[in-house]
C-alpha positions in Angstrom: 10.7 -19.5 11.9 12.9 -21.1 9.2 12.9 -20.2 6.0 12.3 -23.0 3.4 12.7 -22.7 -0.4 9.8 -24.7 -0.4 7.8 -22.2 1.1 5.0 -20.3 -1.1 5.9 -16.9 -1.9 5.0 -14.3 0.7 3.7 -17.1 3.4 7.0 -15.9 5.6 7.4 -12.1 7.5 10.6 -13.0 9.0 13.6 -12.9 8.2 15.9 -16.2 8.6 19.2 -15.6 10.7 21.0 -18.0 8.5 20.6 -15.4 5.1 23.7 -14.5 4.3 24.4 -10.6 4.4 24.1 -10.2 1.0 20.9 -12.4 0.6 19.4 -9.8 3.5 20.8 -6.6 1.2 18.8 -7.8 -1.4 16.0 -8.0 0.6 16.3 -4.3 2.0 16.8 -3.3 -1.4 13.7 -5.1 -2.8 11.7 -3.2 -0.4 12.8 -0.3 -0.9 12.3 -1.0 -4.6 8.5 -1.8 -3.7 8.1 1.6 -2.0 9.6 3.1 -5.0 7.4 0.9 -7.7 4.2 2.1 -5.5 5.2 5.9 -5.7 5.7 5.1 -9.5 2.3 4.3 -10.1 0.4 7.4 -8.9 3.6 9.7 -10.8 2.5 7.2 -13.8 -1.4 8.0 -13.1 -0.1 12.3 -13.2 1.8 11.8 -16.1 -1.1 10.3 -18.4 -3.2 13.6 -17.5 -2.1 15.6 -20.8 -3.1 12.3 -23.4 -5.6 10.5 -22.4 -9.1 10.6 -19.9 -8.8 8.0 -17.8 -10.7 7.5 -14.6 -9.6 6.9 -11.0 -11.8 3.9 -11.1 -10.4 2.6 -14.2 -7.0 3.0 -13.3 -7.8 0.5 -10.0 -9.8 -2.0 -12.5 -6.5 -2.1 -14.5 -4.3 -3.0 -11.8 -6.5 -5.6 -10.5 -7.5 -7.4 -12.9 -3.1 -7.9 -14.3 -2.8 -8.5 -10.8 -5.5 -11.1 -10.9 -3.9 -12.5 -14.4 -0.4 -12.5 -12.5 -1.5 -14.9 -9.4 -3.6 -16.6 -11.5 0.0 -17.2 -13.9 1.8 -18.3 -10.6 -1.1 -20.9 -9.7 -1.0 -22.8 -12.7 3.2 -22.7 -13.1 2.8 -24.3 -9.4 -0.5 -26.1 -9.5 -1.0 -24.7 -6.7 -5.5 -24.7 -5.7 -6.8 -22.1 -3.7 -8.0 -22.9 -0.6 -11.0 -20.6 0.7 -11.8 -21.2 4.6 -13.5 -17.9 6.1 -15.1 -15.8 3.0 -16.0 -12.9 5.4 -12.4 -12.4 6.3 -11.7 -13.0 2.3 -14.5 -10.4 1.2 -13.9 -8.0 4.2 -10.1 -7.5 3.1 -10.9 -7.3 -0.7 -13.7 -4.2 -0.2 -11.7 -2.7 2.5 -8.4 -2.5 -0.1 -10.8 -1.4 -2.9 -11.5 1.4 -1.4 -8.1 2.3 0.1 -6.9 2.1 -3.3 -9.5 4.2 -4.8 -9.6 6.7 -2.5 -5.1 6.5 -3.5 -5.6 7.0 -6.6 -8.4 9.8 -6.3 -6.2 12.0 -4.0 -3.3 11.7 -7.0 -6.0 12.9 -9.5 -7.4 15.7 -7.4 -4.2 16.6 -5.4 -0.4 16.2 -5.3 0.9 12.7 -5.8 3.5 13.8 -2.8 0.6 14.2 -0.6 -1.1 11.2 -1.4 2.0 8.7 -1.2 2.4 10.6 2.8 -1.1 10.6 3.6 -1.8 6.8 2.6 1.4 6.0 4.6 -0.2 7.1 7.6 -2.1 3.4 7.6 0.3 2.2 10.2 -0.8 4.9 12.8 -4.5 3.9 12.3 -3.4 -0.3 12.6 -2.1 1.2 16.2 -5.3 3.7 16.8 -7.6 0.7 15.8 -6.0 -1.6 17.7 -6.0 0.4 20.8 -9.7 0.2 21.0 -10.3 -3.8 19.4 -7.2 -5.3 21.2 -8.2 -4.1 24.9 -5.2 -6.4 26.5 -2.4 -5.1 24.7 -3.1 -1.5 24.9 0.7 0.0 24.6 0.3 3.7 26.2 3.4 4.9 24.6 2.1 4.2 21.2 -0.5 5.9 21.7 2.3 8.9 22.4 3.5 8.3 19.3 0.4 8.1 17.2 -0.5 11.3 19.0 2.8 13.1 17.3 2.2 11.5 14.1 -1.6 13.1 14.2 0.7 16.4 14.8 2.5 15.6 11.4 -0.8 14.9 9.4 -1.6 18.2 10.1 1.4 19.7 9.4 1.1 17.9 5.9 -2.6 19.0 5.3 -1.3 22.5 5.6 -3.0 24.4 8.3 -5.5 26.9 7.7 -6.2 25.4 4.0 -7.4 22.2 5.2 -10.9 22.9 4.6 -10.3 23.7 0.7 -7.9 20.2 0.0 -9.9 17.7 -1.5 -7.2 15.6 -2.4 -5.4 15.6 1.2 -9.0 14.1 2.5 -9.1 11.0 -0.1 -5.5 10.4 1.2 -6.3 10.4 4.4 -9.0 8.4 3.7 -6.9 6.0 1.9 -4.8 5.9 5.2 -7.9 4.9 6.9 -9.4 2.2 5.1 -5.4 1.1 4.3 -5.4 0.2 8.3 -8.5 -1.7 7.8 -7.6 -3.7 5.0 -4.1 -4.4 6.8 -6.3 -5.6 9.5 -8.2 -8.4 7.7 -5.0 -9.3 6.1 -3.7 -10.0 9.5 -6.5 -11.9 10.4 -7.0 -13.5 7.4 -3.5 -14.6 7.0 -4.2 -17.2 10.2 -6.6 -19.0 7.9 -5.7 -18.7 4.5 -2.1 -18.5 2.1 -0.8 -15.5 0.4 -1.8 -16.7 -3.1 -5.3 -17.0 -1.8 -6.0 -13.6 -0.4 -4.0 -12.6 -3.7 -6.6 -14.3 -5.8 -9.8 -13.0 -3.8 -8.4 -9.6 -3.3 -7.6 -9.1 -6.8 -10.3 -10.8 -8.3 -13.2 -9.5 -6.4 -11.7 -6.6 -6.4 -11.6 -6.3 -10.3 -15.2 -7.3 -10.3 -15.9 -4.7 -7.4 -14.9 -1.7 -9.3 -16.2 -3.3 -12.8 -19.6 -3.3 -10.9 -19.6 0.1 -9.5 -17.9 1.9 -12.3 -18.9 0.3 -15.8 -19.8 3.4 -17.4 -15.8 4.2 -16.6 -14.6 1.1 -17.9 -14.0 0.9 -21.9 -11.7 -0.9 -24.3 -9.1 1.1 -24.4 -6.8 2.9 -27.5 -3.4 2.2 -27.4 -2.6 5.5 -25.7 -4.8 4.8 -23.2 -3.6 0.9 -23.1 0.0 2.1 -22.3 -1.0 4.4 -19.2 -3.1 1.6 -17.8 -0.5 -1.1 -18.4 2.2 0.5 -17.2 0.4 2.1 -14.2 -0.6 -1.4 -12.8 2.6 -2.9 -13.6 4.2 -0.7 -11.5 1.9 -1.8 -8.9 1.8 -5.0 -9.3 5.7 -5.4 -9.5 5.4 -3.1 -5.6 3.3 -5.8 -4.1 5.7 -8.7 -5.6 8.7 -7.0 -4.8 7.6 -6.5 -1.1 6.3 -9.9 -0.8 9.9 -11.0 -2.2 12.0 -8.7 0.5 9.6 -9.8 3.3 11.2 -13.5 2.9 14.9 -11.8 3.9 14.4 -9.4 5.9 12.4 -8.7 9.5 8.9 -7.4 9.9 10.6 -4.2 11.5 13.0 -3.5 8.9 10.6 -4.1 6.0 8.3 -1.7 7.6 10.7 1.1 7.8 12.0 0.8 4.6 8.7 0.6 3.2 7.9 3.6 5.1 10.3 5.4 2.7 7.8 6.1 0.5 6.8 9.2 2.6 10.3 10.8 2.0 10.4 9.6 -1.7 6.8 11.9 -2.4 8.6 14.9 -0.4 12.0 14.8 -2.8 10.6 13.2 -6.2 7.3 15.0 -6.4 8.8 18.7 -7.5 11.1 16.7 -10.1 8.8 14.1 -11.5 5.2 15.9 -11.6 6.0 19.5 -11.1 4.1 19.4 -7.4 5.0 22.3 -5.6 8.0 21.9 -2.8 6.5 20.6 0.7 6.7 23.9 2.7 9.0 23.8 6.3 5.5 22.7 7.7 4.8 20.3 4.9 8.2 18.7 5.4 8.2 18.5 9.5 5.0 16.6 8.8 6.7 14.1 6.7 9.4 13.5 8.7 7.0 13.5 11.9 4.7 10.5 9.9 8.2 8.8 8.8 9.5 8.9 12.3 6.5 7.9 14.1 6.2 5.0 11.3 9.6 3.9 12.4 9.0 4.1 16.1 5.4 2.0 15.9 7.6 -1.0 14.0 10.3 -0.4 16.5 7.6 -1.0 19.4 5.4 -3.9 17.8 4.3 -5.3 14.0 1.3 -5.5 14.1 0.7 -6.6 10.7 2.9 -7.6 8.1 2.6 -5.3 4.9 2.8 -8.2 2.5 -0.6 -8.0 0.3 -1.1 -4.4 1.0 -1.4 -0.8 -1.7 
């Protein structure tokens, strides 16, 4: 496909073979940014913990609802209408990220933000594991190899024989899980709708979701606690820009791997950032098991491209 300056942001995966190298640098390094912005967020989310009392659930209000204000900035600039065609795909993808974004920021409250960025990483395995049982036809066995290994490194990361006492290594997991799900619907979703549609739905519903659910969380905030939120959710919200930005230059395969980065970013930034204890040599094969297999799964077939995702 060839890329045109006309096109909408984020409505391109691929990566154009006329980019010059430095245009596809810039790409690489926006992604990598993205991953780095998303790790931000949760170290943010730790860091608030000693001045303020702010909930898991209001922490994913926040970034929805600037997210919401952001695409709904970019409409008007562009004029651009949305242009809902199959709610259920709209709705299915908005509930299935609300979650997976709760359940990300739950594991940082409750756990260790390096766990949680490695453990929500895992949503590429699942894509594969999901799609091994809904996409009969194109069943790749050695995948499933991989995914297998990568299972190996989960629970290498959850720490064996204290699995049953981790809370927080659960609600990652869990964030994994519903992650694939969400990434699912995008994909699907994606063949009827444009990126600053899903955007709007996801982040708006969304918003409204976890307003419903959570009210009594939900408060006008102090300045302290204005600052945390703000600059929580901008550091998310600048991720999921950022990614749909490098996705325009680069392939699906190399944005994937890059964005899988993240995994390694939690293992060597959590000790120095938020004072988590050091991945252990089990911890750390675990990582490097979940990066690798990451890697291999985008080597061997996108599924999905990770535009609207985290």
């Amino acid at each position: 496909m060839k890329f045109n300056m006309t096109k909408k942001l984020g409505e391109t995966g691929e990566a154009d073979s006329s980019h010059s190298a430095l245009t596809v640098v810039l790409g690489w390094f926006a992604v990598f940014c993205s991953a780095f912005f998303f790790y931000l967020a949760t170290v943010i989310i730790r860091w608030a913990e000693p001045h303020t009392d702010i909930e898991t659930s209001y922490f994913v209000f926040a970034r929805f609802l600037l997210g919401f204000i952001v695409v709904c900035t970019f409409l008007l600039i562009r004029r651009q209408r949305i242009r809902p065609n199959n709610y259920h795909y709209l709705v299915g993808r908005t509930v299935a990220n609300s979650v997976a974004v709760f359940c990300f920021y739950k594991a940082v409250e409750v756990g260790t933000v390096a766990e949680a960025n490695i453990l929500n990483m895992t949503y590429p395995l699942f894509v594969a594991l999901f799609s091994w049982f809904v996409l009969k036809k194109q069943r790749d066995y050695l995948a499933m190899i991989v995914v297998v290994v990568a299972f190996v490194g989960i629970y290498l990361v959850l720490s064996p024989g204290a699995v049953g006492t981790k809370v927080g290594s659960w609600w990652g997991l869990c964030s994994g899980i519903t992650a694939a799900a969400a990434m699912i619907y995008l994909n699907v979703s994606r063949r009827h709708h444009d990126s600053q549609t899903i955007l709007f739905f996801m982040f708006g519903l969304g918003s409204l979701f976890i307003f419903i659910l959570f009210r009594d969380a939900i408060y006008w905030p102090d300045a302290t606690t204005f600052f945390y939120l703000f600059v929580c959710s901008l550091a998310g919200v600048l991720g999921q820009y950022l990614l749909t930005y490098g996705f325009l230059f680069v392939t699906a395969v190399e944005g994937s791997i890059i964005s899988s980065s993240r995994v390694l970013i939690a293992a060597v930034m959590g000790p120095v950032l938020v004072g988590d204890p050091a991945l252990t040599a089990a911890g750390w094969l675990g990582a490097v098991l979940i990066f690798g297999s990451n890697c291999l799964i985008a080597l061997r077939k996108q599924p999905v491209r990770p535009l609207d995702s985290k």
